[in-house]
N, C-alpha and C positions, 0 to 999 in steps of 0.2 A: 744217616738220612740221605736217601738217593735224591742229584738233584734232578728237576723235570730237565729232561731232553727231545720233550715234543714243544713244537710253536702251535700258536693258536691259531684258527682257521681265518685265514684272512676272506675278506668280504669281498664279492665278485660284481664290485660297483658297475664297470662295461655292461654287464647282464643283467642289471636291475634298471640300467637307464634305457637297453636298447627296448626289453620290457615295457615301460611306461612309456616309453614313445611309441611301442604300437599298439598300444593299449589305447591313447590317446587317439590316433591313426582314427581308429575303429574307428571311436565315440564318435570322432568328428564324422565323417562317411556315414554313420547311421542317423548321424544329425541332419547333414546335408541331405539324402534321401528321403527323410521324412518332408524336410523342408519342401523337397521337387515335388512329394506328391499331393501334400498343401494345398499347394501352386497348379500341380495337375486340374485335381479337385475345382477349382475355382474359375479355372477354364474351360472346365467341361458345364458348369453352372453358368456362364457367362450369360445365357440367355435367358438366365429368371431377371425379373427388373426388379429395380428397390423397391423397395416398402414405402410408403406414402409415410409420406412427414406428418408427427402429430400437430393435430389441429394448434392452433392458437388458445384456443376455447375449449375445454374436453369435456365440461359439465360438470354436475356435482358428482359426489365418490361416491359408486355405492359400496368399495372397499376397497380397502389400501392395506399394504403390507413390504416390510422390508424381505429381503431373502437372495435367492442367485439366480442368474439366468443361467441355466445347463448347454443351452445350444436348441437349434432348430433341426429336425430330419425329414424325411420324404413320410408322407403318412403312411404309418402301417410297417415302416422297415428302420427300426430303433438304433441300426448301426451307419443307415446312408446319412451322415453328418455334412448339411448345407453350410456351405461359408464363404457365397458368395454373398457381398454388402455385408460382411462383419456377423451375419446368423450365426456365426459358428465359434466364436470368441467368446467364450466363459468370465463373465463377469458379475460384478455386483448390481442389483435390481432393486429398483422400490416400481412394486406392483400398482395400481389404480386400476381399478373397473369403472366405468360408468356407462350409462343410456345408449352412448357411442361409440363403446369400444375400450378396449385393454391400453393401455401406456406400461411400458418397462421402462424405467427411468436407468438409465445404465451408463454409470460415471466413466469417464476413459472411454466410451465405445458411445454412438449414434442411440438415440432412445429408438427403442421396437414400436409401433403404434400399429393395432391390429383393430378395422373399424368392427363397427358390431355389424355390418352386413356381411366381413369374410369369416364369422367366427365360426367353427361347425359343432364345436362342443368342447368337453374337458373330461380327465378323468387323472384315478389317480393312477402312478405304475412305479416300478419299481427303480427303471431305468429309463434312460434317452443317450443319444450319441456316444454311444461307448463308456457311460457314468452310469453305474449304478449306486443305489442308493435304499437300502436295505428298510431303512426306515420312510424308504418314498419322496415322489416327486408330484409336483402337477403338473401334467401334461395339457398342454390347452392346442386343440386342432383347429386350423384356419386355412385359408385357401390366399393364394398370391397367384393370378393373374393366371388362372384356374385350374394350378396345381395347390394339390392339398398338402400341405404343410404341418408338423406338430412343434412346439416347443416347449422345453421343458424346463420349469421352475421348483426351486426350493426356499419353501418360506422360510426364515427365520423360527416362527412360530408353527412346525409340523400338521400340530392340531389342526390348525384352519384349513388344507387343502381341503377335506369335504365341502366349508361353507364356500370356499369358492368354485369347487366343482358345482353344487347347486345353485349358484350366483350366476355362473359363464352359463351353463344349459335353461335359468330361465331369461337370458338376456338373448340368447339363441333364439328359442320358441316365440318370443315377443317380437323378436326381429323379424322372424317367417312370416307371423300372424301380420304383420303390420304391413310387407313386402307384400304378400297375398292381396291383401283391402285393397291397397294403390292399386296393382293390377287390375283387379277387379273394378277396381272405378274408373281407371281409363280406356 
C-alpha cells in the first residue's frame, strides 16, 4: 500500500480576513450613505412645519383599528418619502377616526393627528414610500400647510380598509358641506 505523499491544502486565512474586512468596508460606506441621504432628505423638507398636536379631546370613535403606519409621501408620487418631524418612520399605529379628524397612536414615535378640515380623502393602493404591499394599504390624503400629503396604513384587520375608505370620504364631504354653510353665513 502506497503511502499518501501529498499534504492537504492548507487554508489561506490572510485572504479570507482581508475579504471580510472589505466586505464589511462596503456595508459600512453603503450604510453611511444611505444615512447622509436620510439626512439630505430632511433638510430639503425643513420648511414643511409639524403637524399640529392631537387635541386633548378627539371626540367619540367613529372607528378604531390596530395596524402600521407605512410613512407619509408628496401626493401623487408614492416614492417621494417625507421625513421631516418623524413622517417617515415606520411604526406601529392604533387608528381612531372621529368628527374631527384621524389620530395615529404610534408607540416610540410622536402620534400623527390629521384634523378633519386637512383631510382630502382615502383610498386603497397597493403601495406608499417604497413599501408595497400586495395585499394593500390605506392611503389616507391630507394637506399640511397647503401641501398635499398621503399616508399610508396597514390595518391589522385588511378587510376594513374599504369601511374606512368610506368613513374618511364621508367625514371629508361633511367637512366641505359644513365649511361651505359658515362661509356662507358670514
Amino acid at each position: 500500500m502506497p503511502l499518501a505523499t501529498e499534504k492537504g491544502q492548507v487554508t489561506d486565512w490572510p485572504g479570507y480576513i482581508g475579504a471580510t474586512v472589505g466586505l464589511l468596508v462596503v456595508i459600512a460606506l453603503v450604510y453611511w450613505l444611505m444615512r447622509q441621504g436620510w439626512n439630505w432628505r430632511r433638510t430639503l423638507q425643513s420648511d414643511l412645519p409639524e403637524p399640529p398636536a392631537a387635541p386633548a379631546e378627539t371626540g367619540p370613535a367613529l372607528l378604531t383599528a390596530p395596524g402600521r403606519y407605512h410613512g407619509s409621501t408628496t401626493a401623487g408620487n408614492w416614492l417621494d418619502r417625507v421625513v421631516a418631524h418623524g413622517l417617515g418612520t415606520r411604526s406601529l399605529a392604533e387608528l381612531t377616526l372621529t368628527e374631527r379628524g384621524l389620530l395615529a397612536r404610534r408607540p416610540g414615535e410622536d402620534d400623527l393627528w390629521i384634523p378633519a378640515a386637512a383631510l382630502t380623502g382615502a383610498r386603497t393602493d397597493s403601495g406608499i414610500a417604497g413599501k408595497v404591499v400586495p395585499s394593500g394599504l390605506l392611503v389616507v390624503g391630507w394637506t399640511l400647510d397647503g401641501r398635499a400629503l398621503e399616508s399610508g396604513f396597514r390595518l391589522d384587520a385588511a378587510a376594513g380598509h374599504d369601511d374606512w375608505v368610506e368613513a374618511v370620504e364621508a367625514l371629508v364631504t361633511r367637512t366641505k358641506t359644513m365649511m361651505k354653510t359658515e362661509e356662507a353665513a358670514t
